[in-house]
C-alpha positions in Angstrom: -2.8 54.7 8.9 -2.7 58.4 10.1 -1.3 61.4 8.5 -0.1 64.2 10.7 -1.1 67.1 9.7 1.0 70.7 10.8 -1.0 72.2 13.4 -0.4 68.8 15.5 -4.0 67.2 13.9 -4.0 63.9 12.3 -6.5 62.6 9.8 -7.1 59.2 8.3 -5.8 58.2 5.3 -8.2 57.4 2.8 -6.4 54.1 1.4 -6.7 53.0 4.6 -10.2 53.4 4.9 -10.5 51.6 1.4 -8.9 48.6 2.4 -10.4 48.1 5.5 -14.1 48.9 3.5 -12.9 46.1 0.4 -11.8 43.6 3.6 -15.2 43.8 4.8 -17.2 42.8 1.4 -15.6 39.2 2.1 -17.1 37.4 4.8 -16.5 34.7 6.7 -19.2 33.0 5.0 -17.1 33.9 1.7 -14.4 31.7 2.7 -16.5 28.8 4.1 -18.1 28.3 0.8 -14.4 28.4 -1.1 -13.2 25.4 1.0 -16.5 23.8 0.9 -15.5 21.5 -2.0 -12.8 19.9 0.0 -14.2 20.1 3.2 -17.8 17.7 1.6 -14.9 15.7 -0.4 -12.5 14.7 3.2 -16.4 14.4 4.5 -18.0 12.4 2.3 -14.8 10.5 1.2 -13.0 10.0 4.4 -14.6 10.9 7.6 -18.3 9.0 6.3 -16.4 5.5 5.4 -13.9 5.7 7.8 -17.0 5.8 10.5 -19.0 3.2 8.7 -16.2 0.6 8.1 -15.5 0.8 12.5 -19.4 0.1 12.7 -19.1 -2.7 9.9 -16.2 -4.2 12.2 -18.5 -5.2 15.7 -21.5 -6.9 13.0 -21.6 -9.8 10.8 -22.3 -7.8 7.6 -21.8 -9.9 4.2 -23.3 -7.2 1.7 -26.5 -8.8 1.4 -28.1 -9.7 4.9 -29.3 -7.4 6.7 -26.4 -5.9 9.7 -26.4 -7.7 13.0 -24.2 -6.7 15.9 -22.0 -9.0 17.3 -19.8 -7.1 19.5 -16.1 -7.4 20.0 -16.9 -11.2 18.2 -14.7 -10.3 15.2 -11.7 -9.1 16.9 -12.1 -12.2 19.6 -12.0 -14.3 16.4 -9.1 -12.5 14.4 -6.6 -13.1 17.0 -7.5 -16.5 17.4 -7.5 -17.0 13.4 -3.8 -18.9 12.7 -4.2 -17.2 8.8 -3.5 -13.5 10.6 -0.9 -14.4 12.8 0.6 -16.0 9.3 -0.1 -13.1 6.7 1.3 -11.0 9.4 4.4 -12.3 9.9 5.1 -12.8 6.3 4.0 -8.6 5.8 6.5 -7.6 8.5 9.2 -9.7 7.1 8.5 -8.4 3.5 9.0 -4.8 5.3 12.2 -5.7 7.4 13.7 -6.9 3.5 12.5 -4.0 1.2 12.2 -0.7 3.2 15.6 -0.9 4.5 17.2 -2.3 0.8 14.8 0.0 -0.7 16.4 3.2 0.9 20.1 2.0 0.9 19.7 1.6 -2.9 17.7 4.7 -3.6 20.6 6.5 -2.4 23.1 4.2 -3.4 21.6 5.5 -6.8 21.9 9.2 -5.5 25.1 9.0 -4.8 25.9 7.5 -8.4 24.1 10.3 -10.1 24.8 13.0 -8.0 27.1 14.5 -10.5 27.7 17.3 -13.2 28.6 15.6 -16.4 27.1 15.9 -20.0 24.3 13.4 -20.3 23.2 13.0 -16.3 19.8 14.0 -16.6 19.3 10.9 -19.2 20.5 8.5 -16.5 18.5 10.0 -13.8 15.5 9.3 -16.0 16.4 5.9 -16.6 17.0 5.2 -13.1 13.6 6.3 -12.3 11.3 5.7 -14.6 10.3 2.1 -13.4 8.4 4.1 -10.3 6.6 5.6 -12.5 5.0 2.4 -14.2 1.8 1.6 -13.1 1.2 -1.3 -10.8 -0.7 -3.6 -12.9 1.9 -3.0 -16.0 4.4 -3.3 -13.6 3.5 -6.8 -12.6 2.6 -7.9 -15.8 5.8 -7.1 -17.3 7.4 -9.0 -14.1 4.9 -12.1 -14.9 6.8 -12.5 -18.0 10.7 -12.0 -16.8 9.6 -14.6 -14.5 7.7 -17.1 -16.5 9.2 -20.4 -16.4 9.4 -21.3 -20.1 9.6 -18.1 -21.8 10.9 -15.9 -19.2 13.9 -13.3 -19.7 15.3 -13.8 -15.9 15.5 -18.1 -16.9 17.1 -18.0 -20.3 19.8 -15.6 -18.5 20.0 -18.2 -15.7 19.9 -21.1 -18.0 22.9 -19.2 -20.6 25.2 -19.2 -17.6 24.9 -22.6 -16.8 21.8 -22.7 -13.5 18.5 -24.6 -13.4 15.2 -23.8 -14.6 13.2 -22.1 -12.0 10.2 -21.8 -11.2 9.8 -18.0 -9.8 5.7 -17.9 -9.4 5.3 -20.7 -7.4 6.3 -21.3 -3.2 9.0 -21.5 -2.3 10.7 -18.7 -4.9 8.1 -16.2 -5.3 8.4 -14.5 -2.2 11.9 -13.9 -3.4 10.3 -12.4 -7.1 8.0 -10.1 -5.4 10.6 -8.8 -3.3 12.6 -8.1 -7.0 9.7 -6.8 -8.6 9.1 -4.0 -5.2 12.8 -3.4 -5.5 12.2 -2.1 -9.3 10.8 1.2 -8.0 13.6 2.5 -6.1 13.9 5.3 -8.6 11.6 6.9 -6.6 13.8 6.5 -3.5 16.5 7.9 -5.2 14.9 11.1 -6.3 13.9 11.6 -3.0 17.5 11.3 -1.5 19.0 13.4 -4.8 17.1 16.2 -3.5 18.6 15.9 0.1 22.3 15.5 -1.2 21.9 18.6 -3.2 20.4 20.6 -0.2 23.5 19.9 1.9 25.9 22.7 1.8 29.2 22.0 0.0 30.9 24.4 2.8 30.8 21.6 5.3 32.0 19.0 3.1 35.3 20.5 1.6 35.7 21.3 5.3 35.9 18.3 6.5 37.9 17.0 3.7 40.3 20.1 4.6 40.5 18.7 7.8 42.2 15.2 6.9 38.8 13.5 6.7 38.4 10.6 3.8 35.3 9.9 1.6 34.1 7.5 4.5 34.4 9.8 7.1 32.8 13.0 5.2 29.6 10.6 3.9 29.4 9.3 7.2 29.7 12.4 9.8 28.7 15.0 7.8 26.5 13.5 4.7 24.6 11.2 6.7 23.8 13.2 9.5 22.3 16.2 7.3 20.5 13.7 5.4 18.7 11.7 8.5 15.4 14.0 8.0 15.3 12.9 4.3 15.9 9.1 5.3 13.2 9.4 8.2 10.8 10.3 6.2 11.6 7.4 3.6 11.7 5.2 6.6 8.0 6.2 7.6 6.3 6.0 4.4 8.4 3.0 2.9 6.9 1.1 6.0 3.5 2.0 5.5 3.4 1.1 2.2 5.0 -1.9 2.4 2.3 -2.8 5.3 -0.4 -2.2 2.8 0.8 -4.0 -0.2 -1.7 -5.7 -2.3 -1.7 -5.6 -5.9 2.0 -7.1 -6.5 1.2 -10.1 -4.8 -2.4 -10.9 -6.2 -0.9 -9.8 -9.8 2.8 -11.8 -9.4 0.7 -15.2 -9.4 1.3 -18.3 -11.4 -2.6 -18.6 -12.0 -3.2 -15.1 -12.6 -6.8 -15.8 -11.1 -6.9 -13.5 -8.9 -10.6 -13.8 -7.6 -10.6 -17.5 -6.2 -8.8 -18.4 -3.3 -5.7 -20.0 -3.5 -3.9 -18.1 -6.1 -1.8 -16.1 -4.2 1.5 -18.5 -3.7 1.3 -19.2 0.2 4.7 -17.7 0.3 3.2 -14.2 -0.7 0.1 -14.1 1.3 0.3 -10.9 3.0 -2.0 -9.1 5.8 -3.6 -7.3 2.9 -4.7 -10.3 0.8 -5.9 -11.9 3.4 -8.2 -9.3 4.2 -9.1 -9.1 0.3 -10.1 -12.6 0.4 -12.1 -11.8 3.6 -13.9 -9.2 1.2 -14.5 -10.9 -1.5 -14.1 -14.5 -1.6 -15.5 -15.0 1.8 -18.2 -12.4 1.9 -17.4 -11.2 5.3 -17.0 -7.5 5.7 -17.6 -7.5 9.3 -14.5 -9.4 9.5 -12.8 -7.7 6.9 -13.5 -4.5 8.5 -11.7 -5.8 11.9 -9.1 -6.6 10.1 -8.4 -3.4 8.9 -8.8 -1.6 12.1 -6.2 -4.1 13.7 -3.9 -3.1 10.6 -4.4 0.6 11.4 -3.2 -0.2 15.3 -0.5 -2.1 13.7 0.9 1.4 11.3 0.1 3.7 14.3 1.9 1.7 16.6 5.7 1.1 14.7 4.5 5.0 13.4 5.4 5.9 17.2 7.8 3.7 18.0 9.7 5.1 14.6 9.0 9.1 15.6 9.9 7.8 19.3 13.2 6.7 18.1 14.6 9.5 15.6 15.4 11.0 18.9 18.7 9.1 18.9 19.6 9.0 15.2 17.9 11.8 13.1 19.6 15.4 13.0 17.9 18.5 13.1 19.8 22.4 12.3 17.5 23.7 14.2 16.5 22.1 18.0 13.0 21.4 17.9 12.5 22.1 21.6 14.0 25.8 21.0 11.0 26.3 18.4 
């Protein structure tokens, strides 16, 4: 900056010139070496593996023998293999049950709690709490509601009058890991809370000023407002759910869950079949195809899902006018 001076002459202001001279001491260099950490962590941890796993995919690696390329062979073979076409289906249709209940409950619970009364807070923690347990406890307290003998879930069933069942075993524990993912839509719920507070109460009371009824507000003004939030749950609720791994291997009868066969057929997801491909089977090769055809899979419903929040997720502000 320049101070005039009164015979018309400007000079430079000396804080000015300080600035600029402290701005200079830090290089570019400087700033390189601050991000450095991250930058050999995304390196070394993501960019290094993900590489090497597409190069494991096209050879017939089983972490012993030395690597031999056999082209496209593993792919050929995976779409061929009867167990993909099976674990797949049964992952989708475990995502068409729990992403969509998942979010309709989470803010079925936001809705409950989205009030200002003495004592709220303690059921918001309650409500989510259980996303917060660790998988592995998670399952093992679930092993126990569902055990057949001692279980909680069959003494209630048996008190009211039902039959034994036997939850960890085809054909009912698809239906118990579908309960025990349910247990975490605390999380869910949270998420929506936080959209339902952000909506202006203006628009609301306006509507209801207008003649419009508890429906017609949640529905036309609520939902609409909250779309972003949902989207957003609708995305990552589906990749998740695509990946699933641990509940299944953990919610077993057997509770061996390094041997083939102790994964109920009923719960043998796209994800355990590729752990089995690991590690019982000893074929990373084939393992790593696997994954990359998984990875096609997300991206694919990914775009399909952005392609289509088009036509049902509501933005303030037009992105196009950005």
């Amino acid at each position: 900056m320049a101070l005039a001076t009164k015979q018309g002459a400007t000079i430079a202001n000396p804080r000015s010139r300080t600035t600029r001279r402290q701005w200079k001491r830090y290089s570019n260099r400087l700033f390189y070496l601050f991000v450095s950490p991250w930058i050999l962590g995304f390196l070394a941890l993501t960019v290094i593996p993900f590489i090497y796993a597409f190069v494991m995919s096209f050879s017939n690696f089983d972490g012993i023998s030395i690597w031999r390329w056999i082209g496209f062979q593993n792919y050929v073979e995976l779409l061929s293999d009867p167990l993909t076409y099976y674990s797949l289906g049964r992952t989708l249709l475990f995502m068409i049950i729990t992403v969509p209940i998942s979010i309709a409950g989470g803010l079925g619970l936001a809705l409950l709690v989205n009030r200002q009364f003495k004592g709220i807070s303690i059921f918001r923690t309650i409500f989510y709490l259980p996303s917060v347990v660790p998988i592995v406890a998670s399952a093992v307290i679930w092993r126990s509601v569902f055990a057949r003998d001692t279980g909680a879930l069959n003494a209630l069933i048996e008190r009211l009058g039902g039959p034994t069942i036997t939850w960890l075993i085809d054909p009912t524990a698809f239906y118990a890991l579908i309960l025990m993912t349910l247990w975490g839509i605390g999380g869910g719920m949270i998420i929506s809370l936080a959209g339902l507070q952000g909506i202006p109460q203006e628009l609301q009371e306006a509507a209801t000023v207008d003649g419009a009824g508890h429906w017609q507000v949640f529905h036309s003004v609520t939902l609409p407002l909250l779309s972003p939030i949902l989207f957003f749950q609708v995305v990552m609720g589906m990749i998740a759910s695509l990946q699933t791994l641990i509940q299944p291997l953990l919610l077993s009868d057997t509770g061996n869950t390094a041997t083939n066969g102790s994964v109920p057929h009923g719960n043998y997801l796209y994800m355990v079949h590729v752990y089995e491909q690991f590690f019982y089977s000893q074929r990373f090769g084939y393992g790593s195809a696997l994954l990359w055809m998984l990875f096609a899979i997300i991206l694919l419903i990914t775009i399909l899902v952005f392609r289509s929040s088009a036509f049902w997720v509501y933005y303030e502000v037009d992105k196009e006018s950005d």
